[in-house]
Structure formats: structure tokens, C-alpha cells
Biopython code that builds the backbone (N, CA, C, O; Angstrom):
import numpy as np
from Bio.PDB.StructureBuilder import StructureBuilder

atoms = [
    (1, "UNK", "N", (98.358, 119.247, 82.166)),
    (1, "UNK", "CA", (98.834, 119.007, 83.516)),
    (1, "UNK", "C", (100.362, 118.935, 83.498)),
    (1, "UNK", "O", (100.853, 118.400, 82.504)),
    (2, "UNK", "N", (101.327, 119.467, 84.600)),
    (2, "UNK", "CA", (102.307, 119.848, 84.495)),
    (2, "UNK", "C", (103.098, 117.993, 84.556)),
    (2, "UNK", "O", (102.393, 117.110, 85.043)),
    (3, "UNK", "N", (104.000, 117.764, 84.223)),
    (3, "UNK", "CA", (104.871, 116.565, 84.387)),
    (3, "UNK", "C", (104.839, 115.966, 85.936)),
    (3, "UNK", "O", (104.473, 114.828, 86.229)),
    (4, "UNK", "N", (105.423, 117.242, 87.097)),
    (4, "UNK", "CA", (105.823, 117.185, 87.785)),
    (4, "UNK", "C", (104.472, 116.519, 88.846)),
    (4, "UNK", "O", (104.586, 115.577, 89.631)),
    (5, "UNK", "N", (103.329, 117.268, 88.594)),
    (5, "UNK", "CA", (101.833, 116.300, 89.260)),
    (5, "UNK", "C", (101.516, 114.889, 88.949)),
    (5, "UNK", "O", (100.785, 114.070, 89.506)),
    (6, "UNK", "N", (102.388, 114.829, 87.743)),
    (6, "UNK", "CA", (101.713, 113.235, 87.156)),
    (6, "UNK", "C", (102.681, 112.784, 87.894)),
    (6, "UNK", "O", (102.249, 112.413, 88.986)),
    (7, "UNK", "N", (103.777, 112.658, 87.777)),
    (7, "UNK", "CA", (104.815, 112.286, 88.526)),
    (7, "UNK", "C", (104.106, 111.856, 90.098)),
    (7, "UNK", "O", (104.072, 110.727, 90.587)),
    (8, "UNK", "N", (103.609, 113.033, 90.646)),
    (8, "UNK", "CA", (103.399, 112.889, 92.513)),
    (8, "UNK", "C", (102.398, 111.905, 92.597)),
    (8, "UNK", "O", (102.496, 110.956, 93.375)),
    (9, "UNK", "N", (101.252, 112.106, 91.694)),
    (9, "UNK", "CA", (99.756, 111.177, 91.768)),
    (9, "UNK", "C", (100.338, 110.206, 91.219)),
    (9, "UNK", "O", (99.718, 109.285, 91.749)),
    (10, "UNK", "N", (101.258, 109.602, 90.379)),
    (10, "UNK", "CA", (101.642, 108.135, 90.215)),
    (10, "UNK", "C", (102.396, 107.479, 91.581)),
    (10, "UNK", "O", (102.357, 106.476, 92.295)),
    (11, "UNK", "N", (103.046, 108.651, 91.445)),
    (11, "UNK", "CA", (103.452, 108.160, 93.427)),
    (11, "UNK", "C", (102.851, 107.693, 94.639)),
    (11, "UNK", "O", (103.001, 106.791, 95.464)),
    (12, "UNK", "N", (102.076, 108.719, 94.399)),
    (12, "UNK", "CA", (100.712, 108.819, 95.660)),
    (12, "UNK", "C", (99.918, 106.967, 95.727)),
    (12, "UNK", "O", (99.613, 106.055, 96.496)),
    (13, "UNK", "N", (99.934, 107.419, 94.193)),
    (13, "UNK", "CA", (98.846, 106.320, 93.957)),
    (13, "UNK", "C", (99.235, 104.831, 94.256)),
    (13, "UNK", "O", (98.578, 104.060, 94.956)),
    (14, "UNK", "N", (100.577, 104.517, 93.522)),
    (14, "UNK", "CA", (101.354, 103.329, 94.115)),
    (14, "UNK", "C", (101.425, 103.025, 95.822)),
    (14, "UNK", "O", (101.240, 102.091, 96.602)),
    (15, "UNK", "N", (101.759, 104.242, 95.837)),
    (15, "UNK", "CA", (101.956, 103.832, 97.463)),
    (15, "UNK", "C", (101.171, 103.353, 98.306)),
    (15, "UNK", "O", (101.372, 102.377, 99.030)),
    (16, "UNK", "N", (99.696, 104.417, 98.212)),
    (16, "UNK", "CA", (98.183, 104.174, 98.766)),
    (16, "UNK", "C", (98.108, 102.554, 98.833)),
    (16, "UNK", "O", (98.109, 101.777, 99.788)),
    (17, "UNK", "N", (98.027, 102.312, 97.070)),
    (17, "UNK", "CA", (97.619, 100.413, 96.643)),
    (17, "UNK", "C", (98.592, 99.792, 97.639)),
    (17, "UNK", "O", (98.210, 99.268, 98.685)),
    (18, "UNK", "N", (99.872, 99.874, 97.263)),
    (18, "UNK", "CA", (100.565, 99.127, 98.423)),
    (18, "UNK", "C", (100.441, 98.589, 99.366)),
    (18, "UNK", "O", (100.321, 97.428, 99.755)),
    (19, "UNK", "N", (100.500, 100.111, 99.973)),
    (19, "UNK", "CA", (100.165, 99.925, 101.536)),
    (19, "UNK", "C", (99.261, 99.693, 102.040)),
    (19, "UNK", "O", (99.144, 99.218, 103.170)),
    (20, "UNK", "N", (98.272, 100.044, 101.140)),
    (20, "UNK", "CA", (96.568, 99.456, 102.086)),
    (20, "UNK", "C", (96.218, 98.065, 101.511)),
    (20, "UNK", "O", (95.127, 97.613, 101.860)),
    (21, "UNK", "N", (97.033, 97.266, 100.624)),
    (21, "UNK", "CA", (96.770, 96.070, 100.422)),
    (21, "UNK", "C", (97.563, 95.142, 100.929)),
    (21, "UNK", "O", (97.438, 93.960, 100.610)),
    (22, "UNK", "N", (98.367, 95.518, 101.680)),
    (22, "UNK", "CA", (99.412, 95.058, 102.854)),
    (22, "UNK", "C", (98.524, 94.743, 103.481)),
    (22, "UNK", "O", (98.068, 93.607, 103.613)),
    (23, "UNK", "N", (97.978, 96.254, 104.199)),
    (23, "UNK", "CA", (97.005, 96.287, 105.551)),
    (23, "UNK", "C", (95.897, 94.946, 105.614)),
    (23, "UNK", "O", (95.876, 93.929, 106.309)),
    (24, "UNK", "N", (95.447, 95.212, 105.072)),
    (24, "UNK", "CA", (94.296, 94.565, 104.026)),
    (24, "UNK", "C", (94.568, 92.877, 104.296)),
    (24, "UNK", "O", (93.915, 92.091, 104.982)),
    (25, "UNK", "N", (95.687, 92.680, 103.546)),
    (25, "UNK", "CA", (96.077, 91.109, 103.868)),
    (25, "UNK", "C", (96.939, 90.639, 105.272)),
    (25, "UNK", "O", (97.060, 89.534, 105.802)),
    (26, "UNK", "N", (97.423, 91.841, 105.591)),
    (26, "UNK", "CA", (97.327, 90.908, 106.849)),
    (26, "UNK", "C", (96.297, 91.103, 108.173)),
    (26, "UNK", "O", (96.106, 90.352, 109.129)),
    (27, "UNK", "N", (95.922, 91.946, 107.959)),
    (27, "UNK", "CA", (94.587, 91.975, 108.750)),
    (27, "UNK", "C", (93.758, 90.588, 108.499)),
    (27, "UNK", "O", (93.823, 89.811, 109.452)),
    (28, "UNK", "N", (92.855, 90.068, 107.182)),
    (28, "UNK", "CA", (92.564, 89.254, 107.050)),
    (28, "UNK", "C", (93.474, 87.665, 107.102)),
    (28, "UNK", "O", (93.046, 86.662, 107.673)),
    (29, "UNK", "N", (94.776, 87.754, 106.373)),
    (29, "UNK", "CA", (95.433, 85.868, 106.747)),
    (29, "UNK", "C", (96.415, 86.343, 107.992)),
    (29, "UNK", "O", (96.752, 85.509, 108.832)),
    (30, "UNK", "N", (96.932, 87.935, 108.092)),
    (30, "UNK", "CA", (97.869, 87.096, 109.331)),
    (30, "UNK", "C", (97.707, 87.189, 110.826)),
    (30, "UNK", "O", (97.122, 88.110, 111.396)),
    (31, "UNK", "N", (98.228, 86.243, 111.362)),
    (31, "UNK", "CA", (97.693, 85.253, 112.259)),
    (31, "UNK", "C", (98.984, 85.352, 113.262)),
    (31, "UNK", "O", (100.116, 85.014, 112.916)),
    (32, "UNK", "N", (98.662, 85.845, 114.507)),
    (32, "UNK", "CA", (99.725, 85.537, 115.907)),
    (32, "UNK", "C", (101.146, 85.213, 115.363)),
    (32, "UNK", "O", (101.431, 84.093, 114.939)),
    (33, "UNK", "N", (102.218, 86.484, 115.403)),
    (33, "UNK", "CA", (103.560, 86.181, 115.113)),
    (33, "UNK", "C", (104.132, 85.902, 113.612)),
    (33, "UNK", "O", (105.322, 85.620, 113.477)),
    (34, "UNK", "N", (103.294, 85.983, 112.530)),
    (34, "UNK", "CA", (103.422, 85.658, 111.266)),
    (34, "UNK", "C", (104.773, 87.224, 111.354)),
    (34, "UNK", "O", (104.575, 88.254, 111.999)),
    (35, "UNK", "N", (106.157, 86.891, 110.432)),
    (35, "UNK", "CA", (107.127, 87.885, 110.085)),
    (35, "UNK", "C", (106.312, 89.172, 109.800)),
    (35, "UNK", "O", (106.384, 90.269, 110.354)),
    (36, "UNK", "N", (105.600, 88.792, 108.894)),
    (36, "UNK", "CA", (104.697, 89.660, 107.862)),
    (36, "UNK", "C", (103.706, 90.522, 108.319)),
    (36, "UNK", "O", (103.469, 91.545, 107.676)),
    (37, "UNK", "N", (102.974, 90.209, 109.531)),
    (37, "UNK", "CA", (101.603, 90.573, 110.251)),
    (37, "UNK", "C", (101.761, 92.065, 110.638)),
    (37, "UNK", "O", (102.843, 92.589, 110.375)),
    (38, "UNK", "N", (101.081, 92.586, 111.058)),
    (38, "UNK", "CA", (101.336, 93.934, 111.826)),
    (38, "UNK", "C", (101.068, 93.604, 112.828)),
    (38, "UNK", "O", (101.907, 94.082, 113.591)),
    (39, "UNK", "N", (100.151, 92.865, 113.516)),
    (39, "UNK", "CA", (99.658, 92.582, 114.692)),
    (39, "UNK", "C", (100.200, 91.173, 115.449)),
    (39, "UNK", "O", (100.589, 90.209, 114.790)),
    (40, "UNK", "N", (100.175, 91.187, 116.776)),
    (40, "UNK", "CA", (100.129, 89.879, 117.444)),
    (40, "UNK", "C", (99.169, 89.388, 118.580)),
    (40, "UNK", "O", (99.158, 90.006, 119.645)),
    (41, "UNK", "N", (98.605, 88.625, 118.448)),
    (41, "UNK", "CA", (97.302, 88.084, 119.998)),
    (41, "UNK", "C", (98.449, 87.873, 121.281)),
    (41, "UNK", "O", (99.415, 87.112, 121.346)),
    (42, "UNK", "N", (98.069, 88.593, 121.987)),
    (42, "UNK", "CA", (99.020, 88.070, 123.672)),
    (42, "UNK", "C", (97.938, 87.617, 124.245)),
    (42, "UNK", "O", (96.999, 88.299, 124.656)),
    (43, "UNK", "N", (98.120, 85.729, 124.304)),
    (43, "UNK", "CA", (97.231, 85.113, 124.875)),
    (43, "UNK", "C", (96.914, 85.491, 126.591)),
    (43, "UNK", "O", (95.873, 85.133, 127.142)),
    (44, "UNK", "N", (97.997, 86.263, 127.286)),
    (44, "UNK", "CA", (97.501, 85.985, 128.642)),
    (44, "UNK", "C", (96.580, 87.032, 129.168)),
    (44, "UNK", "O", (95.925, 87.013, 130.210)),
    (45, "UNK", "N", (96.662, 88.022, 128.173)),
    (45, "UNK", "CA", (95.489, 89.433, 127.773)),
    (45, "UNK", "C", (94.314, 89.251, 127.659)),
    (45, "UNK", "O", (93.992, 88.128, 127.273)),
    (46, "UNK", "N", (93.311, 90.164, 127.914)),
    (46, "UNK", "CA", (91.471, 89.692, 127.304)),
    (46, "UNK", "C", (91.021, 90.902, 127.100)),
    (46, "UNK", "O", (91.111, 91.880, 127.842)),
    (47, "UNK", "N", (90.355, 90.771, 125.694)),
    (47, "UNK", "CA", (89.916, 92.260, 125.369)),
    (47, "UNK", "C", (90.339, 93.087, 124.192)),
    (47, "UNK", "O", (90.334, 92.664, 123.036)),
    (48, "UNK", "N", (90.689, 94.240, 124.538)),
    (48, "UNK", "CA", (91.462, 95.046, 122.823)),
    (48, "UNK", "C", (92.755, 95.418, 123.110)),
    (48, "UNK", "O", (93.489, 95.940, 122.271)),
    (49, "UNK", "N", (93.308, 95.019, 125.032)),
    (49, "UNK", "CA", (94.531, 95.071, 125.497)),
    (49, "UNK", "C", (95.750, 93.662, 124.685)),
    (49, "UNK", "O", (96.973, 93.685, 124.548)),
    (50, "UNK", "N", (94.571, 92.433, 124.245)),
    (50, "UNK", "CA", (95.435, 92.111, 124.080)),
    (50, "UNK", "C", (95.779, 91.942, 122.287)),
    (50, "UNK", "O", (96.226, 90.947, 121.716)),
    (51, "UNK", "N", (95.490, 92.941, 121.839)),
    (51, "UNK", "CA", (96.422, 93.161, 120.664)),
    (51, "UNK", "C", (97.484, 93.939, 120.664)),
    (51, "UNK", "O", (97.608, 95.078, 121.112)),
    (52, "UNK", "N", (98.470, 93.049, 119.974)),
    (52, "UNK", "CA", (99.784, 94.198, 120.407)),
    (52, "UNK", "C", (100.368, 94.805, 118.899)),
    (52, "UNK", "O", (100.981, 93.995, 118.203)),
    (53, "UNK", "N", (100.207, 96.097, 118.421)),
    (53, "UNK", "CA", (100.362, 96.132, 117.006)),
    (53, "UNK", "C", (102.035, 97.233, 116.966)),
    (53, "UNK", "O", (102.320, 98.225, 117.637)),
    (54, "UNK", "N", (102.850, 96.487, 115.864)),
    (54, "UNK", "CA", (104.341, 96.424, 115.672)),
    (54, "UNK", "C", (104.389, 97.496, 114.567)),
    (54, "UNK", "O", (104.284, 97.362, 113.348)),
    (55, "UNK", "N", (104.631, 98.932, 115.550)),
    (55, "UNK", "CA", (105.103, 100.151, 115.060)),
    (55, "UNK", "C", (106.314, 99.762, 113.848)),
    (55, "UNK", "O", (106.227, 99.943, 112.633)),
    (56, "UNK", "N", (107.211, 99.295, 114.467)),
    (56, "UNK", "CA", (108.412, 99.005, 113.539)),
    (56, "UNK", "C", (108.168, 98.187, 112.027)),
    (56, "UNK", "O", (108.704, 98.393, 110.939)),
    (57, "UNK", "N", (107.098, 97.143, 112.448)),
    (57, "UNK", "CA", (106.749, 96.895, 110.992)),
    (57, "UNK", "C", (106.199, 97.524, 110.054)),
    (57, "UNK", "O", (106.309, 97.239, 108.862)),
    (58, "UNK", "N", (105.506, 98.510, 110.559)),
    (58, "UNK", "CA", (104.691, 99.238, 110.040)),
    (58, "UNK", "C", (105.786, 100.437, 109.301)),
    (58, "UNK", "O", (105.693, 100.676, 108.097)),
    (59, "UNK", "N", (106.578, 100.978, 109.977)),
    (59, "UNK", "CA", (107.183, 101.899, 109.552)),
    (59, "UNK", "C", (108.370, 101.298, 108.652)),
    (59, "UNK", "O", (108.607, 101.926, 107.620)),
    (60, "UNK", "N", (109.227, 100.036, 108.945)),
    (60, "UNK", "CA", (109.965, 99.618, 107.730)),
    (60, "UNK", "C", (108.566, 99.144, 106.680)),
    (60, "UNK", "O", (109.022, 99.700, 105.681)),
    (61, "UNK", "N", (107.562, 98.692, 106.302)),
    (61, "UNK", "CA", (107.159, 98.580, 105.289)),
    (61, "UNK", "C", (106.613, 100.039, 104.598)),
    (61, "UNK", "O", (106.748, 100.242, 103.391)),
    (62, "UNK", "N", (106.180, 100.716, 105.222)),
    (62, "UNK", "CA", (106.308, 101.985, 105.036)),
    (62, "UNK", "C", (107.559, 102.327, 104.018)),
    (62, "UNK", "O", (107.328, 102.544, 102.828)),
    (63, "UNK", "N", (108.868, 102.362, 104.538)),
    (63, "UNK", "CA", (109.959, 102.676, 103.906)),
    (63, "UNK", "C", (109.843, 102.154, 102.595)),
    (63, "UNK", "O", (109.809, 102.790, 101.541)),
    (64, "UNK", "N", (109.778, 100.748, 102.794)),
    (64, "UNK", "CA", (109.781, 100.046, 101.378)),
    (64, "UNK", "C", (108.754, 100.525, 100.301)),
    (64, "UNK", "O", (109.023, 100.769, 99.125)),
    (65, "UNK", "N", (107.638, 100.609, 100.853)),
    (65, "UNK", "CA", (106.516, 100.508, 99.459)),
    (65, "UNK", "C", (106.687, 102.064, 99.131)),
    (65, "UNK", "O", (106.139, 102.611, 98.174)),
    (66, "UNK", "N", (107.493, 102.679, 100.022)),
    (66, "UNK", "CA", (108.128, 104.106, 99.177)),
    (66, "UNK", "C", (108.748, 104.181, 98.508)),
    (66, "UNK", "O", (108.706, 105.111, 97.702)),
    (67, "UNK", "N", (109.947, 102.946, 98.472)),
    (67, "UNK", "CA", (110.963, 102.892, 97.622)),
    (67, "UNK", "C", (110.090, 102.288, 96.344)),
    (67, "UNK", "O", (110.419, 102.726, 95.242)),
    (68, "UNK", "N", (109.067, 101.376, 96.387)),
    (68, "UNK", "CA", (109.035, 100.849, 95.373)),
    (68, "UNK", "C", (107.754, 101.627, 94.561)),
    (68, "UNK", "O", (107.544, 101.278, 93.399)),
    (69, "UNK", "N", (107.110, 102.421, 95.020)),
    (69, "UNK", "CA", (106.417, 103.548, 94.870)),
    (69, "UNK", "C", (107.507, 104.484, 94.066)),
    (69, "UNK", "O", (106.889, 104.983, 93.125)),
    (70, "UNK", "N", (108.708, 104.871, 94.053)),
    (70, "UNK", "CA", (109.934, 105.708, 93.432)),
    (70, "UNK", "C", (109.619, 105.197, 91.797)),
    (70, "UNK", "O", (109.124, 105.598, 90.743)),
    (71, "UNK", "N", (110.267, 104.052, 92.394)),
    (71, "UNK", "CA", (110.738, 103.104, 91.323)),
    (71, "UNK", "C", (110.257, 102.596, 90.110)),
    (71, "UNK", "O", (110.705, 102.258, 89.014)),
    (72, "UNK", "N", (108.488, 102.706, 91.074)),
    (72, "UNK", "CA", (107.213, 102.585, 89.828)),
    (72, "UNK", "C", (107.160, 103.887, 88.682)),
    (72, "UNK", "O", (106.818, 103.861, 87.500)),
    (73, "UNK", "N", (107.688, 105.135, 89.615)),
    (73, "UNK", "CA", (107.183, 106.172, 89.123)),
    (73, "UNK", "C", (108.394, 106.178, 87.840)),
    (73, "UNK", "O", (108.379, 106.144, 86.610)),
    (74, "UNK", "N", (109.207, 106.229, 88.700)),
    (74, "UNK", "CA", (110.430, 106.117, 87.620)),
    (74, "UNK", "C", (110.631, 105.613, 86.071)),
    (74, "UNK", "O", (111.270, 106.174, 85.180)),
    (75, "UNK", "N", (109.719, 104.092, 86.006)),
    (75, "UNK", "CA", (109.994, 103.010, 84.920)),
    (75, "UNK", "C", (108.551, 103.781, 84.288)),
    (75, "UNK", "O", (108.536, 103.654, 83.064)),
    (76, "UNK", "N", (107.393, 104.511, 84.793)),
    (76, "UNK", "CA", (106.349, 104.982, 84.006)),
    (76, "UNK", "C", (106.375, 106.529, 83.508)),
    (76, "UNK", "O", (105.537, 107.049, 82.770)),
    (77, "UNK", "N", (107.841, 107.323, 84.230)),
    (77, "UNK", "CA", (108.069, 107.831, 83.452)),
    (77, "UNK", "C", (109.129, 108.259, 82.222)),
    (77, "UNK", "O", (109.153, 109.243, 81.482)),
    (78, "UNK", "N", (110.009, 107.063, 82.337)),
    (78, "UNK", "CA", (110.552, 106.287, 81.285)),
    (78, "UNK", "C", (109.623, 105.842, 79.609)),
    (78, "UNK", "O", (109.988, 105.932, 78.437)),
    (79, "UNK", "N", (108.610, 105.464, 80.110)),
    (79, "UNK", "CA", (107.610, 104.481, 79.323)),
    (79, "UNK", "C", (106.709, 105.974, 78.724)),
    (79, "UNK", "O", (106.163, 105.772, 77.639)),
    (80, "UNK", "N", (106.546, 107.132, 79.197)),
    (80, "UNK", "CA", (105.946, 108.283, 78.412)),
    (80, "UNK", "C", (106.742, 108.835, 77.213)),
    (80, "UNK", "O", (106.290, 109.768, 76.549)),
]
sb = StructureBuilder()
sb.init_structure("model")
sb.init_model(0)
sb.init_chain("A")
sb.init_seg("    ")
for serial, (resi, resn, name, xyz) in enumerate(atoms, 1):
    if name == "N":
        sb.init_residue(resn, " ", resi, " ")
    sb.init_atom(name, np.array(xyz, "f"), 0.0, 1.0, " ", f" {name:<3s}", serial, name[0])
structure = sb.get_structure()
């Protein structure tokens, strides 16, 4: 297998774990307004109107677990 695939699927792969174990935890602990959450309850709402889910968090953590998705790839292919 060429360098350059191991390289992308170590990428891929970091990132996936990341980000869906983000999802993952704050779906399950976070809770109305937490920094961290993706989501918030708008109490004066009823229904599936009142979830309000934070594009912007989503897309700066996005950014990040790319960077650190790089970074992984980087130090493992150092370590070959």
C-alpha cells in the first residue's frame, strides 16, 4: 500500500473517532447551554422546534479535530 493512503486512512480515521465521540458525548451529558454542547432546549418552544442546534460549534470543532487529526497523522508517521 502506497505511503500516501496510509497517511489519508490514519487521517480519516482520527477524525471520524473524534468527531463522532464529541457527538456522542454531548448528545448524551450535554445539557441546555453547556460551552461544549451542540445543542440547546428553548424552553418557550414545544416539540422538535424547540431544539436549537449551533452550526458554529459544530463547524469550529470540526476545524479542530482536523487539526488534531494532522497532527496525529504526523507523530505516526514519524513513529514508522
Amino acid at each position: 500500500m502506497e505511503k500516501k493512503l496510509v497517511d489519508y486512512i490514519i487521517f480519516f480515521s482520527w477524525f471520524v473517532i473524534l468527531f463522532f465521540s464529541w457527538v456522542i458525548i454531548t448528545l448524551v451529558e450535554g445539557t441546555n447551554g453547556q460551552w461544549w454542547s451542540i445543542y440547546r432546549l428553548i424552553p418557550e418552544e414545544y416539540g422538535p422546534w424547540a431544539l436549537d442546534v449551533s452550526e458554529i460549534k459544530v463547524i469550529v470543532a470540526g476545524i479542530i479535530f482536523l487539526l488534531i487529526s494532522y497532527l496525529m497523522t504526523l507523530l505516526s508517521k514519524r513513529m514508522r
